[in-house]
N, C-alpha and C positions, 0 to 999 in steps of 0.2 A: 504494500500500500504506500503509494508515494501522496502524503501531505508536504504544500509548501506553506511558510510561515511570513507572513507582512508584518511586521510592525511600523506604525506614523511615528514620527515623533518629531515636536513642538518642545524646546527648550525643557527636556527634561533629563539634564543631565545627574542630577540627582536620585534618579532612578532608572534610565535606561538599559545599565546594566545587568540590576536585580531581575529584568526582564528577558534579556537575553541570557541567563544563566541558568533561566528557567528555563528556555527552551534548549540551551544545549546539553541540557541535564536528562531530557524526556529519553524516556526505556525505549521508545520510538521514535528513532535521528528523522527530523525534518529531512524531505528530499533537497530543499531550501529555505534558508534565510534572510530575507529580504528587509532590510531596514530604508523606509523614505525619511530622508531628513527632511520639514518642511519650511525650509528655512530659518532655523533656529538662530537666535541670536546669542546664546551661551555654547559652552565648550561639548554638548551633548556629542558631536558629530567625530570629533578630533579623538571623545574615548571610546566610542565605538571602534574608528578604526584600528586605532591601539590594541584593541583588544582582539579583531579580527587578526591581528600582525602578529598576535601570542598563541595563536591557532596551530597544529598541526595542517599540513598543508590539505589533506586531506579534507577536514574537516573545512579551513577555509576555504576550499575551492567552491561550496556551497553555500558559502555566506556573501551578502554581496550590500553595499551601504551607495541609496543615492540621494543624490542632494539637488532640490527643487528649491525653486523661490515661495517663500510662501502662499500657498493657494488655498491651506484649510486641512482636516484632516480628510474630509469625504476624496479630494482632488489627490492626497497622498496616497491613499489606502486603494483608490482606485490604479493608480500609477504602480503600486508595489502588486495586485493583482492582474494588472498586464504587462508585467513582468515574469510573472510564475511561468512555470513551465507542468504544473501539474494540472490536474482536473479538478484537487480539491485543496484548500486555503483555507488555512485557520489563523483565524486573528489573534491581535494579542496587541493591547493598547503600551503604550511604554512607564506608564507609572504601575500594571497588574503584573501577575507573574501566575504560571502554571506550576501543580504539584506537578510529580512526575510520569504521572500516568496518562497526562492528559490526553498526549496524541495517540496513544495505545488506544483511552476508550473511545475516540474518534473513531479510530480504524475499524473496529470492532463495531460500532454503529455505522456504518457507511455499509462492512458486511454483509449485516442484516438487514438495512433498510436502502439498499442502493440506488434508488431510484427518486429519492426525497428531494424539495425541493433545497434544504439544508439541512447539518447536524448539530445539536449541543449538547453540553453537560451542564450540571448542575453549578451552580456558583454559590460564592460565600463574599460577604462584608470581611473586610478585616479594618483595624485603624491604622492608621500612619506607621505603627509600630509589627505593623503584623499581626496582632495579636484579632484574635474572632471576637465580631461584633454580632453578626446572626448568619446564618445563611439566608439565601434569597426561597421566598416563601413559596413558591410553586410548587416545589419541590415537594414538600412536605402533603401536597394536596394529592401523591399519586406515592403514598408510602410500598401500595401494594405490587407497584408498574416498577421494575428497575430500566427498563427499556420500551423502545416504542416510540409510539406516533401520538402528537397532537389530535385529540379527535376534536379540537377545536382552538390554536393559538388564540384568536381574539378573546374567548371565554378565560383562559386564563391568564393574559396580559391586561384584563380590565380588575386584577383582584389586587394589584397592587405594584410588585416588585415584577418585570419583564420575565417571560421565559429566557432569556438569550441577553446576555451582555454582547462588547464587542470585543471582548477576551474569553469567551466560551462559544464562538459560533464557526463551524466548519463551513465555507461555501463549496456548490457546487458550480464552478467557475464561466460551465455555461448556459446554466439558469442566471444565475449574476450577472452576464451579460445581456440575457432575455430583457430584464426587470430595469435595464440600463444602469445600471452600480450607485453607486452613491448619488444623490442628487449634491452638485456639489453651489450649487445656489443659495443650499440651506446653512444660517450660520448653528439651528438647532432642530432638533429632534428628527436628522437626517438618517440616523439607525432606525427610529422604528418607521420613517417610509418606505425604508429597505425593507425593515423585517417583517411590515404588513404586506407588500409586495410579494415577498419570498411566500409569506403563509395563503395568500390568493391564488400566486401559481402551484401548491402542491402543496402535498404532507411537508411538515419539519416534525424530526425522529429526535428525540431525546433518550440521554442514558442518566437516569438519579440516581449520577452520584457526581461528590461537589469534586472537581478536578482543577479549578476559576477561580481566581481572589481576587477580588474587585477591591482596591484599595480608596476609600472614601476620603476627601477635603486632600484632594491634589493638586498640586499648583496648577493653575491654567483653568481651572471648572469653570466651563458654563454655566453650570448649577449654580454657582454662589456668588452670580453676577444680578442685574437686573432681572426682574421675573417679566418674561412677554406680554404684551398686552392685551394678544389676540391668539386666537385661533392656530395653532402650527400649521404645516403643508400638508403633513401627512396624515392629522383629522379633517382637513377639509377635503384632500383626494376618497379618503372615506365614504365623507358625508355626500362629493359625488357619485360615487358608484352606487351607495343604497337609492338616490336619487333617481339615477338613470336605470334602476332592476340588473346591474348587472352582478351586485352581490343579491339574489335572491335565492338562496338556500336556507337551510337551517341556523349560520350565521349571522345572520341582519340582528336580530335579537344581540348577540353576544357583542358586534359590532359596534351599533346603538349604546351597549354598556363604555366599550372600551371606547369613544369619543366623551361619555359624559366623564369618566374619567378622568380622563385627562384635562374639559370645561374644567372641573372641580378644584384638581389641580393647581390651576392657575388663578383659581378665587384663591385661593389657599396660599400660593404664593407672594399675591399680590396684597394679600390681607396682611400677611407678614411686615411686609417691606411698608404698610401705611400706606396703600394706594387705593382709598376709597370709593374712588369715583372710576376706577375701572373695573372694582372688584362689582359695583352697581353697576356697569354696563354691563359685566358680565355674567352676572345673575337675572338678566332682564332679558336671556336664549331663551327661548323656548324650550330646546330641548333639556333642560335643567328641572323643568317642571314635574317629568316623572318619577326622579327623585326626590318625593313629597319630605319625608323626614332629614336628609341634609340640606335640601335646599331649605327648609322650616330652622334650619339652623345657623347659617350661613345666615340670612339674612338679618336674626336677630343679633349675631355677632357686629352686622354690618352696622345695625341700627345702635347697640349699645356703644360702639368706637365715632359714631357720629353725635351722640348724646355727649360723648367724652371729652 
C-alpha cells in the first residue's frame, strides 16, 4: 500500500518537526513526504531541510520540501497533492502529529473499504503540552463499529466535534480531484466544503481508533481570530443543493441539522466576542426556528447582555 504524506506549513517552526517525526516514525514508511512551505516568514523551512540532510539517503530520497509564496493552506495542500505520486494522501497539518500506527490503520481501511470516497481515524484533543484533553466525540457514538462506513457523515458532523480532522483524513486523490480540492478562495471552513463534498460523492470508511492528535491554541488559529459574521461557503453550497432537490435522500434531515449547527455556532461565537447586533441578525434565519429550545435560549442570553 503506497500512502503519500502532504504536510502545509505556515511559520510553524516550533513545531514542524514534532510532525514530521511522526511520520517518519509510522510502522508504515510513507511512499512520500511532501512538505509545502507556504511562504513562511520564520526559520520553519531552513529546519526542515536540515533535517531532511540528516536523512539516510534512502529515506531522503522520499522526502521532498517546496517553497511557495504565500497563497493559504487550501493552495499548499492542494500543491503538495499534485505533487504525490500515489493514489492515496494522508494529511497531516504541521503543528499535529501521528501515533505510530496511523498509516498502518489507513492501509488496513482502504483494504477493506476501497472504493470510498475517503479514509479516517479516530482523533484526540491534546494541549500544547501533549498531554489529552478529550478525544473527538464521534467516536464514542459507534463504540460497537471498530470499522466501517458512515451511514450518514452529515448526521454525525452536526453533533459536534467533525468526523475527520485535517491530520486524520486519507484522500483518494482522484475523487479529490473530482470534488476540485481545496476551494482555495476560502480564508475559513475550507475542510468541511471539502469534507461535505467528499461525503456527497460516496461512502467515507472510518476505523475507531484514535491514531490523530489535534493539538488545540496553535499559533496561527483561525479559530481564535474574529468570529465571521455570516454564513461560510460550504453551509451555503449546502443550503443550495437541498434547495435545488439535488440532496434528496434520507440526508436532507441530517443536513438541515448540520447547517443549523454551524448558524449556532457563530451566535455562539459572536456572542463571545460582544457582537450583539450580529449575533440579532443572526438569530433573525429562519432556519434557526426549528430549534425551539436553543434558539429560546440564545435569545434570552441576547436580551439579558442588551439589558446589561
Amino acid at each position: 500500500m503506497k500512502i503519500s504524506v502532504v504536510i502545509p506549513m505556515y511559520n510553524k517552526a516550533s513545531t514542524i518537526h514534532r510532525a514530521i517525526e511522526s511520520v517518519l516514525e509510522q510502522s508504515l514508511k510513507p511512499h512520500q513526504l511532501i512538505v509545502i512551505d507556504d511562504g513562511s516568514t520564520d526559520h520553519g523551512a531552513e529546519l526542515v531541510a536540515t533535517l531532511f540532510a540528516g536523512l539516510s539517503a534512502h529515506i531522503r530520497a522520499r522526502c521532498q520540501l517546496v517553497k511557495t509564496r504565500n497563497q493559504g493552506v487550501s493552495a499548499a495542500r492542494n500543491t503538495g497533492i499534485g505533487l504525490s505520486q500515489s493514489d492515496h494522501i494522508a494529511l497531516l497539518d504541521a503543528d499535529d502529529r501521528w501515533q505510530t500506527g496511523h498509516l498502518a490503520s489507513l492501509a488496513t481501511l482502504i483494504e477493506r473499504h476501497p472504493f470510498s470516497s475517503a479514509w479516517v481515524t479516530a482523533y484526540r484533543f491534546v494541549d500544547a503540552d501533549g498531554h489529552l484533553v478529550r478525544n473527538a466525540r464521534w467516536a464514542s457514538t459507534l463504540k460497537d463499529q471498530s470499522m466501517g462506513t458512515f451511514d450518514c457523515y452529515f448526521k454525525y458532523a452536526a453533533r459536534g466535534d467533525l468526523p475527520i480532522s485535517a491530520s486524520s483524513i486519507c484522500l483518494n486523490k482522484a475523487i479529490f480531484e473530482q470534488c476540485g480540492g481545496f476551494p482555495i478562495e476560502q480564508a475559513m471552513g475550507e475542510d468541511q466544503w471539502l469534507w461535505s463534498k467528499l461525503a456527497l460523492h460516496g461512502n467515507i470508511a472510518y476505523v475507531n481508533s484514535v491514531t490523530s492528535e489535534y493539538f488545540l491554541h496553535s499559533d496561527n488559529s483561525l479559530m481564535d481570530g474574529p468570529a465571521p459574521g455570516h454564513e461560510l461557503p460550504y453551509s451555503v453550497m449546502l443550503q443550495k443543493l437541498i434547495d435545488s432537490n439535488y440532496i434528496q435522500d434520507g440526508r436532507k434531515p441530517a443536513v438541515r441539522h448540520y447547517i443549523r449547527t454551524h448558524l449556532y455556532d457563530l451566535v455562539r461565537r459572536n456572542f463571545q466576542q460582544g457582537k450583539t447586533d450580529t449575533v440579532a441578525r443572526l438569530l433573525s434565519d429562519s432556519r434557526l426556528h426549528f430549534g425551539q429550545l436553543k434558539f429560546t435560549y440564545w435569545h434570552l442570553r441576547l436580551l439579558l447582555a442588551r439589558l446589561n
